[in-house]
N, C-alpha and C positions, 0 to 999 in steps of 0.2 A: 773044880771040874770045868773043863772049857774055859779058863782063864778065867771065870764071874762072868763070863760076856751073858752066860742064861742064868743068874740067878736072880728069879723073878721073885721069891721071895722078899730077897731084900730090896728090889725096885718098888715091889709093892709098899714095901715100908715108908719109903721114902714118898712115896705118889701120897699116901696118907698122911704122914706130916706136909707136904704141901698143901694138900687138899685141905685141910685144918686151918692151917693157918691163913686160904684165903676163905675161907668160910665165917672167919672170925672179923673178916675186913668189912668200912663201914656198905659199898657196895652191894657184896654179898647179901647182906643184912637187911638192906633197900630194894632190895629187888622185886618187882612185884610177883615175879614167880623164879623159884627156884630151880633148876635143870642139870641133872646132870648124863652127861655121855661117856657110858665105859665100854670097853669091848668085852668080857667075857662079865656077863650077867651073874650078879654075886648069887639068886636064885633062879630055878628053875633052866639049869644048865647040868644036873648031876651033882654025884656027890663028892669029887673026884677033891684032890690038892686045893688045885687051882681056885674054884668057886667057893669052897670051903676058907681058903685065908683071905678071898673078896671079903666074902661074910662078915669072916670077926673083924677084920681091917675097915669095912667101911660101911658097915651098915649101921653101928652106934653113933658115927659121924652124920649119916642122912636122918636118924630118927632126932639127933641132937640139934642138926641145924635145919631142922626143918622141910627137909629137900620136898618140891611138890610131885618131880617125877624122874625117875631114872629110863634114861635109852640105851638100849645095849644091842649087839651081832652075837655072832661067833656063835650059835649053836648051828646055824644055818635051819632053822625052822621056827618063825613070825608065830609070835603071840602077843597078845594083851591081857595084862594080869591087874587086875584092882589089887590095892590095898587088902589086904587079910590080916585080919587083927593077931595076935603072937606070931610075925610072920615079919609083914612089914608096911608100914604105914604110909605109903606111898605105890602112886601104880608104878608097874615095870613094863616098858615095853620090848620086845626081840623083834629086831629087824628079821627078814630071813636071804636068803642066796644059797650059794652061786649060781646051781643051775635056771636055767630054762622053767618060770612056772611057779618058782621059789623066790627068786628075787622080790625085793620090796624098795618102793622108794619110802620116808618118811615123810613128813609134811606138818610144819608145826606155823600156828598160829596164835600169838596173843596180843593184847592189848593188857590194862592196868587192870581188869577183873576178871579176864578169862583168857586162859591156853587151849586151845582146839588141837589135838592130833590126829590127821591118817594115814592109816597105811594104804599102800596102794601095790600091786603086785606088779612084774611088769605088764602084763595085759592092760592094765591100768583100772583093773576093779580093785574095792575096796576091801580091805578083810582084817580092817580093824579100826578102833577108833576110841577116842577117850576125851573128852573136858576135863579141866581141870578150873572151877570157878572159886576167887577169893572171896572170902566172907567179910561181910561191912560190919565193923564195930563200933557202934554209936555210943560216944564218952559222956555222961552228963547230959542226956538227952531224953527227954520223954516226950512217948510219941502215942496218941489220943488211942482210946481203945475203939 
């Protein structure tokens, strides 16, 4: 149909073997925070095809490689979702748009132990927000009570 020009199913496939394979790179792996940016939010977008083969295609991926936070558009209505345990271990944030009032800019901020994000509407108040801070793990260390 339509030549494969929309068969998003199989691009999806292929997005997720890429995405694997650079999730498995030493980089990756180094990073002190993990990020990832999709357009159609594999949760809290419906229950339709589309967010449904996100789901299976790439959410064993973020739980596997750790992701610390997924940004995503496309339902045109801004949320922040924390991490929900059988769900997904990672917050999700939804830009919002097009119109007038909906729009969001993002705004992301880290260093080597914390990711700061907000949202900001275009009005330019706030209407969401998340840290995301790495946890220090002391090897062979004891520390006085």
């Amino acid at each position: 149909m339509y030549a494969g020009v929309v068969d998003f199913d199989s691009y999806r496939r292929e997005q997720a073997a890429w995405l694997e394979k650079e999730m498995q790179t030493p980089a990756f792996k180094k990073a002190p925070f993990r990020v990832v940016m999709m357009h159609i939010p594999h949760f809290y977008s419906g229950d339709w095809h589309g967010p449904l083969h996100c789901r299976e295609l790439f959410a064993p991926l973020f739980d596997q490689y750790k992701v610390d936070i997924v940004i995503s558009g496309h339902t045109h209505k801004f949320g922040v979702f924390a991490p929900e345990k059988g769900k997904h271990s990672y917050p999700i944030i939804i830009g919002g748009g097009p119109k007038d009032g909906n729009r969001t800019l993002i705004k992301v901020k880290a260093n080597q132990q914390e990711l700061s994000l907000k949202m900001l509407k275009d009005d330019g108040s706030e209407v969401g927000n998340y840290i995301v801070k790495k946890i220090a793990i002391l090897m062979g260390t004891s520390l006085p009570c």
